[in-house]
PyMOL CGO cylinders between C-alpha atoms (Angstrom):
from pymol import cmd
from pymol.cgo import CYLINDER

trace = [
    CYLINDER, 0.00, 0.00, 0.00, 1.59, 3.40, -0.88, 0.3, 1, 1, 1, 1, 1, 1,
    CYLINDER, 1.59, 3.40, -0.88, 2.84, 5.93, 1.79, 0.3, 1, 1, 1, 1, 1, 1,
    CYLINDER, 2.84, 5.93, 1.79, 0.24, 8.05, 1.78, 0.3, 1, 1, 1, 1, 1, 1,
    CYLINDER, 0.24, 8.05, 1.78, -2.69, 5.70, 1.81, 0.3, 1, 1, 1, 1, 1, 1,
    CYLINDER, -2.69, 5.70, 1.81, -4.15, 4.69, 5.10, 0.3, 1, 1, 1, 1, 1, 1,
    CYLINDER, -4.15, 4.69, 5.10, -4.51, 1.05, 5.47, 0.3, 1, 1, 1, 1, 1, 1,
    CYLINDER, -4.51, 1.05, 5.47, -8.15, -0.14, 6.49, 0.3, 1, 1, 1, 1, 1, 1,
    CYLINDER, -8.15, -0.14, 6.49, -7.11, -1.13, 9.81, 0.3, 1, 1, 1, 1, 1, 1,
    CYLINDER, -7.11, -1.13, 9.81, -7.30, 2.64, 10.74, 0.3, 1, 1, 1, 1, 1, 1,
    CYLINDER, -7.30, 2.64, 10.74, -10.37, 3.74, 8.94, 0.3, 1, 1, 1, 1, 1, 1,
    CYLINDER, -10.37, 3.74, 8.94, -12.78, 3.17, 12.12, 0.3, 1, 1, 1, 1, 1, 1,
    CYLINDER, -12.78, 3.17, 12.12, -10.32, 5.91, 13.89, 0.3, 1, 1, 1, 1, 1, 1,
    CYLINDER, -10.32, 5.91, 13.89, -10.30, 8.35, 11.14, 0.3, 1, 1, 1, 1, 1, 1,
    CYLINDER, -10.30, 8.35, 11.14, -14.21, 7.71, 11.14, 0.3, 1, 1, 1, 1, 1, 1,
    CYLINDER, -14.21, 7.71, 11.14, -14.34, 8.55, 15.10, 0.3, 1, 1, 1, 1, 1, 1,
    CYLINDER, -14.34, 8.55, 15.10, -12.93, 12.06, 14.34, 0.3, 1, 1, 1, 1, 1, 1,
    CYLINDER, -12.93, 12.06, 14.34, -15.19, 12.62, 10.88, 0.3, 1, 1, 1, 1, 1, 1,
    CYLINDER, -15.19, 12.62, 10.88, -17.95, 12.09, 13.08, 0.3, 1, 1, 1, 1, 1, 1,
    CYLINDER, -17.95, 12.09, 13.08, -16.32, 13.82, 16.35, 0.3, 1, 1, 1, 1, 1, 1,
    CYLINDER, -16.32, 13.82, 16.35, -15.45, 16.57, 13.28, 0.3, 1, 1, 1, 1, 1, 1,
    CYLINDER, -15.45, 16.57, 13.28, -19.08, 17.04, 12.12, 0.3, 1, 1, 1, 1, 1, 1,
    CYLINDER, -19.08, 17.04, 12.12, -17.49, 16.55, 8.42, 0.3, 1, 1, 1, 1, 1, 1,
    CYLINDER, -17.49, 16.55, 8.42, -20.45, 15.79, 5.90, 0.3, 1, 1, 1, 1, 1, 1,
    CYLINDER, -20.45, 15.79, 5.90, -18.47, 13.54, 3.72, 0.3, 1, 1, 1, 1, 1, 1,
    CYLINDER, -18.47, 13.54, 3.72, -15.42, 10.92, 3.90, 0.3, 1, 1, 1, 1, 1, 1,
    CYLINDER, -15.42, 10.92, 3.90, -13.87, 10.12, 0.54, 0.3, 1, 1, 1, 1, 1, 1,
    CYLINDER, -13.87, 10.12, 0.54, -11.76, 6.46, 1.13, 0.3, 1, 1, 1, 1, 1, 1,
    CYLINDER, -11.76, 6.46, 1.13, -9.20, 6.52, -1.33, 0.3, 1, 1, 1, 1, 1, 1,
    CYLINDER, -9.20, 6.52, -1.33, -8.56, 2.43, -4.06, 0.3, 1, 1, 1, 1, 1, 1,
    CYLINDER, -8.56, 2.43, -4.06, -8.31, -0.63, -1.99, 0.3, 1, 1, 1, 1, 1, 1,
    CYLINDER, -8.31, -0.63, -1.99, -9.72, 1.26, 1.18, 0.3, 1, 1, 1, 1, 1, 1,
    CYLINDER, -9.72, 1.26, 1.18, -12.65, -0.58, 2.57, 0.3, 1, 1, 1, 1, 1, 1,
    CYLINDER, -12.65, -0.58, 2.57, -14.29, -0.57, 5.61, 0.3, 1, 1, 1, 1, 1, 1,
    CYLINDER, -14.29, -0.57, 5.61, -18.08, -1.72, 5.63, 0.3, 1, 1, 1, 1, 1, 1,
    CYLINDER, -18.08, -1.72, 5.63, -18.67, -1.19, 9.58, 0.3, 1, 1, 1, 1, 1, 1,
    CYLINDER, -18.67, -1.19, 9.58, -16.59, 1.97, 9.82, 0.3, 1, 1, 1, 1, 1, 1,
    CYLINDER, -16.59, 1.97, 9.82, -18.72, 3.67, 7.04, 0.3, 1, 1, 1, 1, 1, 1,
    CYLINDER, -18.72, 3.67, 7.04, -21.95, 1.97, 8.04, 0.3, 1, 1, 1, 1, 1, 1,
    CYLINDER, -21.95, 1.97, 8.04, -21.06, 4.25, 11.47, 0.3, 1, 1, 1, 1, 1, 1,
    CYLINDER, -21.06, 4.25, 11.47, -19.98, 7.10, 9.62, 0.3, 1, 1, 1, 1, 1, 1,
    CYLINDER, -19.98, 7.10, 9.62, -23.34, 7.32, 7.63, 0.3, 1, 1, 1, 1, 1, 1,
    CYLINDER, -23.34, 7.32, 7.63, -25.39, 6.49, 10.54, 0.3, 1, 1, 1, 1, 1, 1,
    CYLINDER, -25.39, 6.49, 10.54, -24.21, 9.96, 12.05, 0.3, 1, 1, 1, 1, 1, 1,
    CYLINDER, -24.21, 9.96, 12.05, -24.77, 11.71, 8.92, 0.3, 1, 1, 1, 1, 1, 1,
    CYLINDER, -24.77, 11.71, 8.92, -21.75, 11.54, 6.79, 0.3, 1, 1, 1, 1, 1, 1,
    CYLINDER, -21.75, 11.54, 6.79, -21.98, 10.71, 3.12, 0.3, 1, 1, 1, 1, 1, 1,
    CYLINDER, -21.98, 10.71, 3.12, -18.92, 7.58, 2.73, 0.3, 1, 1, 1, 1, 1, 1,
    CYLINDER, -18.92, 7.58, 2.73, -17.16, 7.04, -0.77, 0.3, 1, 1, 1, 1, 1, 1,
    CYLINDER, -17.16, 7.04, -0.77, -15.06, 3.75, -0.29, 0.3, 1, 1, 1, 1, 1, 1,
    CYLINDER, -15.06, 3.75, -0.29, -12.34, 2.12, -2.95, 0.3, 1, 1, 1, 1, 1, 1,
    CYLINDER, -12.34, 2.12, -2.95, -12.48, 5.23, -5.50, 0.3, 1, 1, 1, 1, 1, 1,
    CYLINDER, -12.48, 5.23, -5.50, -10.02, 7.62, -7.10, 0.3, 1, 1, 1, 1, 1, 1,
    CYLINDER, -10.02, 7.62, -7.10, -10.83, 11.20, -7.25, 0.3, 1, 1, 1, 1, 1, 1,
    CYLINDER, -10.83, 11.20, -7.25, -8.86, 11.49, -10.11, 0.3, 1, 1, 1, 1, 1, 1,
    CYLINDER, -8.86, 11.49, -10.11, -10.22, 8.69, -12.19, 0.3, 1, 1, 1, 1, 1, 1,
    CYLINDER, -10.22, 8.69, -12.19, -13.38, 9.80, -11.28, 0.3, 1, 1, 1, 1, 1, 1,
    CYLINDER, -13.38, 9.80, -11.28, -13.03, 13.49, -12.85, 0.3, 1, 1, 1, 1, 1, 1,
    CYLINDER, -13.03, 13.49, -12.85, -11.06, 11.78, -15.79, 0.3, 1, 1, 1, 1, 1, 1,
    CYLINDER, -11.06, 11.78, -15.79, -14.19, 9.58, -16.47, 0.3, 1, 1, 1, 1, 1, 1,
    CYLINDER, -14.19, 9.58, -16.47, -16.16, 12.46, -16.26, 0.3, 1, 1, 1, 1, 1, 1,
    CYLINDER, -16.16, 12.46, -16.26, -14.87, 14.37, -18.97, 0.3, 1, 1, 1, 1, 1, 1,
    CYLINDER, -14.87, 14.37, -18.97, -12.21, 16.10, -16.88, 0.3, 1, 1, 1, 1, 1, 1,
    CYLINDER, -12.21, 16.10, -16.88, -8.86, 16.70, -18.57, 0.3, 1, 1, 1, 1, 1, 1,
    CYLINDER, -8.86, 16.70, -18.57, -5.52, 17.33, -17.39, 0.3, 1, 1, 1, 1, 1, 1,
    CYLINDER, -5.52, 17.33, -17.39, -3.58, 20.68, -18.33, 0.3, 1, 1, 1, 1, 1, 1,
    CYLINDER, -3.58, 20.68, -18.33, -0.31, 20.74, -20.34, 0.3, 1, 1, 1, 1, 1, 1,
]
cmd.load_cgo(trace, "trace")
C-alpha cells in the first residue's frame, strides 16, 4: 500500500474524528474498505465514498488534465 494511503485497519479511527469533526463527507481513497466503519460514519450523517479515485473519477467524467 503506498505511503500516503491509510490502510483499512485505521479507517474506524479516522471515522471517530469525521464524526467527532461534524465533516459531511469521507472520501476512502482504491483498496480502502471498511463496511462497519462507514456503516457508522453514515449512521451519524456523513456521506462515505469507499475504494475510488478522485482522479479517475473526474477523468471519467470528462475532466482533462492541463499541459
Amino acid at each position: 500500500m503506498p505511503q500516503d494511503q491509510r490502510a483499512p485497519e485505521f479507517v474506524p479511527q479516522v471515522v471517530q474524528e469525521a464524526i467527532w469533526l461534524k465533516i459531511p463527507y469521507l472520501w476512502m481513497q482504491e483498496r480502502v474498505v471498511h463496511e462497519e466503519a462507514a456503516k457508522s460514519a453514515e449512521d451519524a450523517g456523513i456521506r462515505v465514498v469507499m475504494d475510488r479515485c478522485p482522479l479517475k473519477e473526474r477523468m471519467s467524467a470528462g475532466w482533462k488534465k492541463r499541459g
